[in-house]
C-alpha positions as CSV (number, residue, x, y, z in Angstrom):
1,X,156.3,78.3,52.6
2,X,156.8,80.9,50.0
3,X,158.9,82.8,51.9
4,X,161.2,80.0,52.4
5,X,160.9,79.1,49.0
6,X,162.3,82.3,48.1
7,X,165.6,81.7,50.6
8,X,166.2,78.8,48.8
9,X,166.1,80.1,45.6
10,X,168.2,82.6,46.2
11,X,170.7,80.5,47.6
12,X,170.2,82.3,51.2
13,X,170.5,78.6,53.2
14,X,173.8,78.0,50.8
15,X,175.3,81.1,51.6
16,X,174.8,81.5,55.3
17,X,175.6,77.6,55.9
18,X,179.1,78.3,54.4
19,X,179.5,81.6,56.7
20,X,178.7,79.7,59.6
21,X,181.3,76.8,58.8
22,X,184.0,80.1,57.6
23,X,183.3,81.4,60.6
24,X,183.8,78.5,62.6
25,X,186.9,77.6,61.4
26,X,188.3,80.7,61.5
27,X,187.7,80.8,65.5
28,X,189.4,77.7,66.0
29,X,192.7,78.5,64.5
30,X,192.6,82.4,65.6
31,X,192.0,80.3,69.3
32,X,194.9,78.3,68.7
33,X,197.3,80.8,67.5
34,X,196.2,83.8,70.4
35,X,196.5,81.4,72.5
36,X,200.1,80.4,71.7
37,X,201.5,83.9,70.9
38,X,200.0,85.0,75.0
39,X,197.3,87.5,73.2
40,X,194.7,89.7,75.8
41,X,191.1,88.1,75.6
42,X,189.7,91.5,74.5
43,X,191.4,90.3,70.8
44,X,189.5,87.1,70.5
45,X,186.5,88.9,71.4
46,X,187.3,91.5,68.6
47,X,187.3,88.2,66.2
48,X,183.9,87.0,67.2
49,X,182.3,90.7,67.3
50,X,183.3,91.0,63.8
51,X,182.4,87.8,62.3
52,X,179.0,88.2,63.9
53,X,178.3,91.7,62.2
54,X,179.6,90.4,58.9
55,X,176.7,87.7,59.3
56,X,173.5,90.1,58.4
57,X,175.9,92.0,55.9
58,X,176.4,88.5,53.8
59,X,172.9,87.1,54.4
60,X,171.3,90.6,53.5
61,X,174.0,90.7,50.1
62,X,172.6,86.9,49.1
63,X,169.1,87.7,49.4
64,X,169.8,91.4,47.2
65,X,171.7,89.7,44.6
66,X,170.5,86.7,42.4
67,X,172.2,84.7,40.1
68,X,170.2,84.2,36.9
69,X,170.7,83.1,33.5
70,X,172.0,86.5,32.4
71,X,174.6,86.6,35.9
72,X,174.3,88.5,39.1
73,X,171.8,90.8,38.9
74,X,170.2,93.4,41.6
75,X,167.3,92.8,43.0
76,X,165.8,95.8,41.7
77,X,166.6,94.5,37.9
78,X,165.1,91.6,39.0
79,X,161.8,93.3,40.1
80,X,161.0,95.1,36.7
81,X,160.4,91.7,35.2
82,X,157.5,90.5,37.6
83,X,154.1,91.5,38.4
84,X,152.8,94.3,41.3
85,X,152.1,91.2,43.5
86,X,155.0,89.7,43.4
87,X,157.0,92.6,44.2
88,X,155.1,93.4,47.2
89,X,155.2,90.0,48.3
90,X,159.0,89.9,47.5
91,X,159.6,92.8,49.4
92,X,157.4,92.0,52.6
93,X,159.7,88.7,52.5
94,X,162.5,91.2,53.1
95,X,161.3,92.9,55.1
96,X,160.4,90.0,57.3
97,X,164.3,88.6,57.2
98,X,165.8,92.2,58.0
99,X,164.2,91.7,60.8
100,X,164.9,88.1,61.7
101,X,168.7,88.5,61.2
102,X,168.9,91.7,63.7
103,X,167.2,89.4,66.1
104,X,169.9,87.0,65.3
105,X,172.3,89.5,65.3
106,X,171.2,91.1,68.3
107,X,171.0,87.4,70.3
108,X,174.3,86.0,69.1
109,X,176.2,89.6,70.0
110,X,174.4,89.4,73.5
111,X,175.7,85.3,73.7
112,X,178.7,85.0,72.7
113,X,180.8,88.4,73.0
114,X,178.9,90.4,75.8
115,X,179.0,87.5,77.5
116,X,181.1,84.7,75.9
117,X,180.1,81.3,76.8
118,X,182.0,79.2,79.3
119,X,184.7,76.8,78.2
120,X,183.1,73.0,77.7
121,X,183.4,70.8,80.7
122,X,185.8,68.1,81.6
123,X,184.6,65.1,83.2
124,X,185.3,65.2,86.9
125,X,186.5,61.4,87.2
126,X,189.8,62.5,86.4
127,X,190.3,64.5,89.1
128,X,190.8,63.7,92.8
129,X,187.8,64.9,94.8
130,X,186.9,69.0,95.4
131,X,186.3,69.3,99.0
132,X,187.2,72.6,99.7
133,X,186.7,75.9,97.5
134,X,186.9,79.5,96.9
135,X,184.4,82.0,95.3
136,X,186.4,84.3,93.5
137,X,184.8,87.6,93.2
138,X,181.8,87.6,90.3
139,X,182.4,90.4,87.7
140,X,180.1,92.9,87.2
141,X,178.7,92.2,83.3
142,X,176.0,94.8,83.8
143,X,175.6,97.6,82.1
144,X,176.0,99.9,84.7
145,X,178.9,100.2,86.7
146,X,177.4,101.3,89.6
147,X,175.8,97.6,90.1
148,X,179.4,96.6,91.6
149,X,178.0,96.4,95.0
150,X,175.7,94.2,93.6
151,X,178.4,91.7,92.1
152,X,180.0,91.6,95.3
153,X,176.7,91.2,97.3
154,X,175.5,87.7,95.1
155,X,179.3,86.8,95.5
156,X,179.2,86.8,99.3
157,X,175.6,85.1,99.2
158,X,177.3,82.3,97.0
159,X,180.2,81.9,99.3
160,X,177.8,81.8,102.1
161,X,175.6,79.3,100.6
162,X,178.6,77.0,99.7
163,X,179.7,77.6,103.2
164,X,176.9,76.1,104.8
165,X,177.3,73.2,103.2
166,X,179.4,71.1,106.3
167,X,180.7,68.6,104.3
168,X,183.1,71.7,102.3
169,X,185.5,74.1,103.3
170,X,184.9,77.2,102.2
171,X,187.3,80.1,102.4
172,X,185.7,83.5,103.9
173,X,184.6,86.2,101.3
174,X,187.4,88.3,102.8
175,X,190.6,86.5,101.4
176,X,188.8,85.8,98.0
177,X,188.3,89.5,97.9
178,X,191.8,90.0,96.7
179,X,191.6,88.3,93.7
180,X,189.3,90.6,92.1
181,X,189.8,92.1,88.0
182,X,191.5,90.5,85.4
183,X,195.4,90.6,86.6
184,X,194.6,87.9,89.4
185,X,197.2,85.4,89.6
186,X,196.9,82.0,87.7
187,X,194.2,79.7,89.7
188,X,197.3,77.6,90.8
189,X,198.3,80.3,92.5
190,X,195.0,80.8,94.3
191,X,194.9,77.4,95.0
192,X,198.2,77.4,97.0
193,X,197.4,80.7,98.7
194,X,194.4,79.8,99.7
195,X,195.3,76.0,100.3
196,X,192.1,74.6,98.2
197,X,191.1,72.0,95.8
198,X,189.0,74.2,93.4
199,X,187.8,77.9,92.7
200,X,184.2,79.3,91.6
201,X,184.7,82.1,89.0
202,X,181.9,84.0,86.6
203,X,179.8,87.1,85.9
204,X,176.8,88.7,87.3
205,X,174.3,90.8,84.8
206,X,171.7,92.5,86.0
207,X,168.8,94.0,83.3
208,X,165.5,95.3,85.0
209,X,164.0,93.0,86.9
210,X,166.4,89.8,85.4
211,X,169.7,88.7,87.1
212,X,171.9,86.5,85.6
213,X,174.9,84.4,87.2
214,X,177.4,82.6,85.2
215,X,179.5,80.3,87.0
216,X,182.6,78.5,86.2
217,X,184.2,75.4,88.3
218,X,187.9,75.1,88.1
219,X,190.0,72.9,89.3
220,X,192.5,75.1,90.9
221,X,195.5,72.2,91.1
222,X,195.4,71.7,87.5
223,X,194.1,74.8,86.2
224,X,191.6,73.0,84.4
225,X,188.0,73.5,83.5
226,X,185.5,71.1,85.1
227,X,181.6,72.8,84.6
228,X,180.2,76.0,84.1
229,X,176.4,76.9,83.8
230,X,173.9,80.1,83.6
231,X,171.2,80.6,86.0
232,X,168.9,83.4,84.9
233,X,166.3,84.2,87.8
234,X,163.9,87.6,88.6
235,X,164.9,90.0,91.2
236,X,162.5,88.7,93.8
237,X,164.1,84.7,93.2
238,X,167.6,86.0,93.6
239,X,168.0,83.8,97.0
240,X,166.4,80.6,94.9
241,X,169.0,81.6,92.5
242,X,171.9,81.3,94.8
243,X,170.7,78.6,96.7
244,X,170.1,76.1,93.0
245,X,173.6,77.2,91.8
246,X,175.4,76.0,95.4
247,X,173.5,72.9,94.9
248,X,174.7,72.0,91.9
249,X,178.2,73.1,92.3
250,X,178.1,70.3,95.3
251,X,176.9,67.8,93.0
252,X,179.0,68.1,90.2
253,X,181.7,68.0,92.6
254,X,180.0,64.8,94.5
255,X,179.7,66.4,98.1
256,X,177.0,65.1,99.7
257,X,174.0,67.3,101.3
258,X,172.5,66.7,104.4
259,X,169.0,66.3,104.4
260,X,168.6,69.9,106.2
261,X,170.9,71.1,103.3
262,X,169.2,69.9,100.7
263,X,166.0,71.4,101.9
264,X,167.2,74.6,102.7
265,X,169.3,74.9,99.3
266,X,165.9,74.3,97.5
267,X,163.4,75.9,99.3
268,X,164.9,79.5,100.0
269,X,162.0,82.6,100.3
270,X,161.4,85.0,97.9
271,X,163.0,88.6,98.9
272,X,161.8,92.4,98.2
273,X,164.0,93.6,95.5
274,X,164.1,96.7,97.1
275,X,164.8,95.7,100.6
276,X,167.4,93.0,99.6
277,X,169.3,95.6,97.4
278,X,169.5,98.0,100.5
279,X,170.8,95.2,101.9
280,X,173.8,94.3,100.0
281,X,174.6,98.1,99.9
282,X,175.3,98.3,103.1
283,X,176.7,94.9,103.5
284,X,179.0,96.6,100.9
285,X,179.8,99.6,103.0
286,X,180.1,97.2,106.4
287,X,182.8,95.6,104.4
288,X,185.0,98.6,104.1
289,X,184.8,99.3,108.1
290,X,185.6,102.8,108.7
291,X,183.3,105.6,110.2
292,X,182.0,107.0,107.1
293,X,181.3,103.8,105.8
294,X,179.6,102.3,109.4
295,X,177.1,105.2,109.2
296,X,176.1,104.7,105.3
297,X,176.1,100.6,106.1
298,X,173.6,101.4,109.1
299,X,171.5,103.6,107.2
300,X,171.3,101.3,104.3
301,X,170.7,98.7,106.3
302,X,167.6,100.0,108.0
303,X,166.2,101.1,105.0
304,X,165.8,97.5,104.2
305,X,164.4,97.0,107.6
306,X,161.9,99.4,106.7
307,X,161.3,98.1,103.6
308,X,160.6,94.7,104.4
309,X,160.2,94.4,108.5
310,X,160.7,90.3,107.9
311,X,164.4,90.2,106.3
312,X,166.2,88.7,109.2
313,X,170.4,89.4,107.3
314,X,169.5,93.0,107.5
315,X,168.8,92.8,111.2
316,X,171.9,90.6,111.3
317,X,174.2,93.3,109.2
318,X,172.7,96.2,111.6
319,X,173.6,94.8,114.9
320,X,177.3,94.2,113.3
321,X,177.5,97.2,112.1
322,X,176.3,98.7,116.1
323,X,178.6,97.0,117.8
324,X,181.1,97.6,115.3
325,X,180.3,101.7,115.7
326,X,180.3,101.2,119.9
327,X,183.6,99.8,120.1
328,X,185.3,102.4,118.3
329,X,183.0,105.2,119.9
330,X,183.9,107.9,117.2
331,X,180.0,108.0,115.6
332,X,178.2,106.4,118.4
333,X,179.2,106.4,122.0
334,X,179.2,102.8,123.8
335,X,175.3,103.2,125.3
336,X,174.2,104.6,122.1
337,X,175.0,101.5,120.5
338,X,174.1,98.8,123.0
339,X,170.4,98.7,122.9
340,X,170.3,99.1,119.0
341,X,172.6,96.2,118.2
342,X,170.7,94.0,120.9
343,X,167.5,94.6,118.9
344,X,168.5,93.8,115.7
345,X,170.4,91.1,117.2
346,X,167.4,89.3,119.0
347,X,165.0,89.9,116.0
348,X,167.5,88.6,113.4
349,X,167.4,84.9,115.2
350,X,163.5,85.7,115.8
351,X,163.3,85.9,112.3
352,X,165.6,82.8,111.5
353,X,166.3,80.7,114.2
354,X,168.6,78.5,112.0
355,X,171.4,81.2,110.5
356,X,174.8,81.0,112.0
357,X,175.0,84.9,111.0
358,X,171.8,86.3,113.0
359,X,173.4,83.8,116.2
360,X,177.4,85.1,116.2
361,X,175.5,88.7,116.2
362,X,173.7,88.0,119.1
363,X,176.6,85.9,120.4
364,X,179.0,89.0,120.0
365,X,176.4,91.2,121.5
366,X,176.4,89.2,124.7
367,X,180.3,88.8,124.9
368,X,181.2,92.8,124.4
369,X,178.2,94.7,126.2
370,X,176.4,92.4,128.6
371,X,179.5,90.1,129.5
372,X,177.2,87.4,129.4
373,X,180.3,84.7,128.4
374,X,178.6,81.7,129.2
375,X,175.6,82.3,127.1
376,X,178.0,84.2,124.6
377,X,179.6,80.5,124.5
378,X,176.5,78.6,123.9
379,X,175.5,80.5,121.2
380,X,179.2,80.4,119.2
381,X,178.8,76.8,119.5
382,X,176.0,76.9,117.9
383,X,176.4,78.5,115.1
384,X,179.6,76.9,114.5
385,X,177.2,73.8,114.6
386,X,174.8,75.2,111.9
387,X,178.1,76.3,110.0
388,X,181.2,75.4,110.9
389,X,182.9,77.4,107.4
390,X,181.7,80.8,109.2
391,X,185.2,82.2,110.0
392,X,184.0,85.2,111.7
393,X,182.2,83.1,114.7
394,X,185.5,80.9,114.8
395,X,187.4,84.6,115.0
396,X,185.3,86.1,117.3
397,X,185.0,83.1,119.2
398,X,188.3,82.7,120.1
399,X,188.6,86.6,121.7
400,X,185.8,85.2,124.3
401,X,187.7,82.3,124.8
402,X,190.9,84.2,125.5
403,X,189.0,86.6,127.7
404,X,188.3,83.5,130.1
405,X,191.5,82.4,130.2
406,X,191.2,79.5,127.6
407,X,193.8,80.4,125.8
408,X,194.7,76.8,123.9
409,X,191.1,76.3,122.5
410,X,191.3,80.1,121.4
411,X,194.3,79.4,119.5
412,X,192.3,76.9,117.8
413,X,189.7,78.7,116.8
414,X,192.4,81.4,116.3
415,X,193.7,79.2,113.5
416,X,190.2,77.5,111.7
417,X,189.2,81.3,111.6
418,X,192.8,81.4,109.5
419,X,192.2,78.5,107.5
420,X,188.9,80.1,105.8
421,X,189.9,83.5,106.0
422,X,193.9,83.2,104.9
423,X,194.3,86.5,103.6
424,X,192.6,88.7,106.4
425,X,194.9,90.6,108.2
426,X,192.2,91.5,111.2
427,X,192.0,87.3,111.9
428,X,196.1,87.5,112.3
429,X,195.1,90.3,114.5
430,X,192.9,88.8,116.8
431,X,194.8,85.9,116.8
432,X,197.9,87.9,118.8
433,X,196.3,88.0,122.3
434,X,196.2,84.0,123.6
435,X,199.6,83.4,122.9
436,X,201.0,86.8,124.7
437,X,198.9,86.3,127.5
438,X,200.6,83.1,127.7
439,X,204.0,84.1,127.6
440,X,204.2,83.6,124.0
441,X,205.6,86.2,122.5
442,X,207.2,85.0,120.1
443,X,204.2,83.4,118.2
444,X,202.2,86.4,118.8
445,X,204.5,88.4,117.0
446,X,204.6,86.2,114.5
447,X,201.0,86.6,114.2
448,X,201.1,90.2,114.1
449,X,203.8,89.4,110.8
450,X,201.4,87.8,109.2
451,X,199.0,90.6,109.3
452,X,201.6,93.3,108.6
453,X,202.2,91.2,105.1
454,X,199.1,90.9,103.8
455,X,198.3,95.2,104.5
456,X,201.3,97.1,105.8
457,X,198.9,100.3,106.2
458,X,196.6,98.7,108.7
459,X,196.9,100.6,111.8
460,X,196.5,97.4,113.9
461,X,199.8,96.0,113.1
462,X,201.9,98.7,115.1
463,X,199.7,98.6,117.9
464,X,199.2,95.2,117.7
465,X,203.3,95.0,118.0
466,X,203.2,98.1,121.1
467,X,200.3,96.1,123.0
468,X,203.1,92.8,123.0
469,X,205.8,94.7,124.1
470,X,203.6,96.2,127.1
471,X,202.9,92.5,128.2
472,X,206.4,92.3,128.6
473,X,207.2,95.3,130.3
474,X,208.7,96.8,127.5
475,X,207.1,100.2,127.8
476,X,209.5,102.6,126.3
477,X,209.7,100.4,123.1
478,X,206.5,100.4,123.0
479,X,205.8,104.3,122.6
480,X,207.2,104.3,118.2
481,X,204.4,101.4,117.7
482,X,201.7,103.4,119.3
483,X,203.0,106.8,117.4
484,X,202.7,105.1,114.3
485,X,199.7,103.3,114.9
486,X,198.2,106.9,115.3
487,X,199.5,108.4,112.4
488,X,197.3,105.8,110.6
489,X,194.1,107.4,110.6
490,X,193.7,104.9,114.0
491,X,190.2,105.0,116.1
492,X,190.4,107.0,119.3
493,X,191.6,104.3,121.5
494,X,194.8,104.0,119.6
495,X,195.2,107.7,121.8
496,X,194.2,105.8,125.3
497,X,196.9,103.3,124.9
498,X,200.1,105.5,123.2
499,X,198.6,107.8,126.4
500,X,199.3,105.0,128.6
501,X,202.9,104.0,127.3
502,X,204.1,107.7,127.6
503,X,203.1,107.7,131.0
504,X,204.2,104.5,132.3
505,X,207.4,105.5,130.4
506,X,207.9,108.5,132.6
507,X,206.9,110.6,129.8
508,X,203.9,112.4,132.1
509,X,203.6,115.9,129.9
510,X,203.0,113.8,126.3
511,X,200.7,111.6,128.8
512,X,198.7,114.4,129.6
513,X,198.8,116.2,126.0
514,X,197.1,112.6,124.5
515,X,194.5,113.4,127.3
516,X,193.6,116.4,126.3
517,X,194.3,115.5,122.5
518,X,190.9,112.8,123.3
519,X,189.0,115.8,124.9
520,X,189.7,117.3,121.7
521,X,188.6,114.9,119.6
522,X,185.3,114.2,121.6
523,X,182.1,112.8,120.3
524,X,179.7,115.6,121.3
525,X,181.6,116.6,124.1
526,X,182.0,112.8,125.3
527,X,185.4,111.5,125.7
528,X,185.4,107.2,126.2
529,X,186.0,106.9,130.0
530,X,188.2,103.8,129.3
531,X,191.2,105.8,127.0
532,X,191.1,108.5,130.1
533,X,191.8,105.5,132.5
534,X,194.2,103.8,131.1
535,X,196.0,106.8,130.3
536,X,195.8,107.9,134.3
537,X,197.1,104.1,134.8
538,X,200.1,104.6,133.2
539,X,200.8,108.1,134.9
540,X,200.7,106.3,137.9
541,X,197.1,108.1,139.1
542,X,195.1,105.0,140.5
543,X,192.2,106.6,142.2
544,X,191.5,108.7,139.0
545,X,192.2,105.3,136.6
546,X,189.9,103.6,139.0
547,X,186.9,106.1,138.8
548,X,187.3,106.3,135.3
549,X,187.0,102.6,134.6
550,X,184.2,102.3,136.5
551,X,182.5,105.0,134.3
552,X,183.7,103.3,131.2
553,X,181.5,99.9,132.7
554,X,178.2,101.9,133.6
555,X,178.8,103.2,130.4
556,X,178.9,100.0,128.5
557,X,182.4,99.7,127.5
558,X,183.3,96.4,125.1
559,X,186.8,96.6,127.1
560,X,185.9,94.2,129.7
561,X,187.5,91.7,128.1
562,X,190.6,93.4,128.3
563,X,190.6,94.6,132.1
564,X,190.3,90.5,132.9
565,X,193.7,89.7,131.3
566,X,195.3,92.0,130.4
567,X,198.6,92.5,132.4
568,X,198.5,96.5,132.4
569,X,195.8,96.2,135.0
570,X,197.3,94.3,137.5
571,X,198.4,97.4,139.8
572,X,194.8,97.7,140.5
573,X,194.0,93.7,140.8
574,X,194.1,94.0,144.7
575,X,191.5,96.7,144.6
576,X,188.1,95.9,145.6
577,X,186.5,98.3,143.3
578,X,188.2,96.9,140.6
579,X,187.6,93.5,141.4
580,X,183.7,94.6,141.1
581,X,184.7,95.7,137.3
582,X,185.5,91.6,136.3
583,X,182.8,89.4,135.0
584,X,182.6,87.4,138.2
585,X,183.4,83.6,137.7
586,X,186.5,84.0,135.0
């Protein structure tokens, strides 16, 4: 009580009530005016750093110098005229505030300008309803830039979380991806690219054994501010974390949980720091999908495996990440893969029988190495079932379907996949084979447009434009789209098939110099059977094609699919050995 005593005489409460209101005021009309004259955010924030220092610098000058009698005297003057004790005590008081007001300091600095807090909400019955959303990508507010895998691990676990959630569309992690950093466009702007209602924005901090997730809700049509909130969980919670943020971003926007949602949302498992970080590492690497980046995404995903044997998504990223490295064969050959990515596959839905991720793994695994297409089927369904915003299933999904000659419903699930993942140029991609097969061509180019668009440097797009003109006998024009395709840093295949469209062209010496360019470029002396057979297709050598593609299918090749359809192959349909190659029934 003394101590207080001595604030008020000293007019401490006086002074530091008036600072507060100063300072309040003065952030309102420095607000207004930045925000009419267009000014960076960084110069508000300058504002509030330096009223908050100035607050212990004017609290700390009130409590040294009193007014008395005689005026404004030192506190020092003041001593002189009291007794030992009340000295000490006088200065213990000090002491005692120094220390309160860097707390206060210390918390308001952390608040307010580290991490300033969300604009106040707006009621929502204003607005027409939310029912479909983006998560734009969380910045990384930690101290250390090297957490920025981990920003972009919780936002894919948000997105994923909102995804599940059947009742809302939510666009893939892929197309939000672009917006990343401060020059994004306005959130109109999002809204109309991404064709949705509203956008999730915020920051991710992580300090020790503490994350923290701030999340704003905007509604993207209005560019207005609807709720925002901080969750603050341990390491080990993160999942709990995710899963109590989704729920209440689907109440504030009045979507209604199942009762399987619900539970789920609020009953998720604790998780191993450790594993879970490995995890989202090489969830991180998977993301960026060439060979230097499959191999660190496989190793950091079976670090977490061996961390914590019982974390079904790591299992789940693996097997991706396998079949991934078998289809291009440049790090692992086609066999070295298969049994790998079925392990992890199976184990992954062991593990959690109800995730639509561990199922398309599996799902994939049975379409691409054992050709299993009715079973692949099944299990698409299925997880399209348990979520139906998972646009890689619907993607994926729709390759199968065009392998067994459903080519409408794989244009359907050609274009859901492009509804939640707009800005992926790989969906656009995929998406190019049903409609050419069909005769088409015009919508498959189109397609292939799309892609081109949204990355010009992926090497996909010219061969995705050489493959079209091969299904209409177009061979010679297709020869540039294959040359250019390679000059893209392209996976060895892209070699098979510009191999194929020199020789088919006439063009047998460059035929043969892209065959011995493969041998060249060999994986431990092992050259994919399937690029030397198609390249011996196109030079017109049928036994030696023949041979080669049955290699390529004791070997495990993912081209199957191809071989079923595609029109390159039909020379060889009225072989009986090739007829043996086909996934019987299709």
């Amino acid at each position: 009580m003394q101590f207080f005593k001595e604030l008020q005489r000293r007019n401490v409460f006086r002074v530091t009530i008036g600072y507060v209101v100063s300072c309040w005021l003065l952030a309102q009309v420095a607000d207004l005016v930045l925000d009419a004259i267009g000014a960076p955010a960084w110069v508000m924030q300058a504002i509030l750093l330096i009223l908050v220092l100035g607050f212990p610098v004017v609290v700390f000058f009130s409590w040294a110098y009193e007014v008395t009698p005689e005026g404004i005297k030192r506190e020092s003057e003041v001593d002189r005229s009291q007794s030992t004790t009340q000295v000490t005590a006088r200065k213990l008081d000090r002491a005692i505030t120094f220390v309160l007001l860097i707390a206060l300091a210390y918390f308001a600095f952390d608040k307010f300008v580290l991490e300033p807090p969300p604009p106040e909400a707006v009621s929502l019955e204003t607005f027409q309803p939310i029912r479909s959303i983006a998560v734009l990508p969380l910045d990384n507010y930690s101290a250390d830039p090297g957490q920025e895998y981990f920003a972009e691990g919780m936002t894919d676990e948000l997105t994923a979380e909102l995804a599940s959630i059947s009742r809302l569309k939510v666009i893939s992690r892929g197309s939000a991806t672009q917006f990343k950093g401060d020059q994004r466009p306005s959130s109109p702007e999002i809204a109309e690219l991404l064709n949705v209602d509203a956008i999730i924005e915020g920051s991710v901090r992580r300090e020790g054994d503490r994350v923290r997730i701030t999340a704003q809700l905007i509604d993207a049509r209005e560019d207005r501010h609807l709720w925002a909130k901080t969750f603050d969980r341990k390491s080990s919670d993160v999942l709990a974390l995710q899963g109590a943020l989704a729920t209440e971003i689907a109440h504030e926007i009045d979507v209604q949980l199942t009762p399987d949602e619900a539970v789920r949302l609020t009953s998720a498992p604790s998780v191993v720091p450790e594993a879970y970080d490995a995890y989202l590492r090489g969830r991180f690497f998977f993301n960026r999908p060439n060979d230097e980046n499959l191999s660190k995404a496989i190793i950091q995903f079976e670090q977490a495996i061996e961390i914590d044997p019982t974390f079904a998504p790591a299992y789940s990223g693996l097997s991706d990440a396998y079949l991934w490295a078998g289809y291009n064969e440049s790090i692992y050959t086609a066999t070295e893969g298969r049994e790998k990515a079925r392990i992890a596959a199976e184990q992954a839905v062991a593990l959690k029988p109800d995730s639509a991720e561990a199922i398309t793994s599996l799902a994939v695994f049975k379409c691409f190495y054992e050709y299993d297409w009715a079973g692949s089927e099944a299990l698409f369904r299925k997880a399209i079932t348990l979520n139906d915003n998972y646009a890689y299933a619907h993607d994926q999904f729709a390759l199968l379907l065009t392998f067994m000659g459903r080519y409408d419903e794989s244009i359907a699930q050609s274009q859901r996949a492009a509804e939640l993942d707009p800005l992926s140029p790989q969906v656009f991609i995929d998406a190019i084979f049903a409609p050419a097969l069909q005769g088409n061509y015009a919508d498959s180019r189109q397609q292939v447009a799309r892609a081109e668009y949204l990355d010009p440097t992926y090497f996909f797009v010219p061969w995705g434009l050489g493959w079209i003109d091969l299904q209409q006998g177009k061979v010679a024009e297709a020869v540039p789209y294959f040359e250019t395709a390679k000059s893209m840093e392209a996976p060895n295949f892209v070699l098979g098939w510009l191999g194929y469209a020199y020789g088919a062209s006439g063009d047998r010496e460059n035929a043969q110099k892209m065959i011995d360019e493969l041998k060249d470029k060999s994986l431990n002396g092992y050259v994919s059977p399937f690029n030397l057979a198609i390249v011996h297709l196109g030079m017109g050598d049928t036994e030696k094609a023949l041979s080669y593609l049955e290699q390529a299918r004791a070997m495990d090749t993912q081209w199957v699919g191809w071989m079923q359809r595609d029109w390159i192959f039909d020379p060889l349909r009225a072989e009986p050995r090739f007829q043996t190659l086909l996934v019987p029934g299709f």
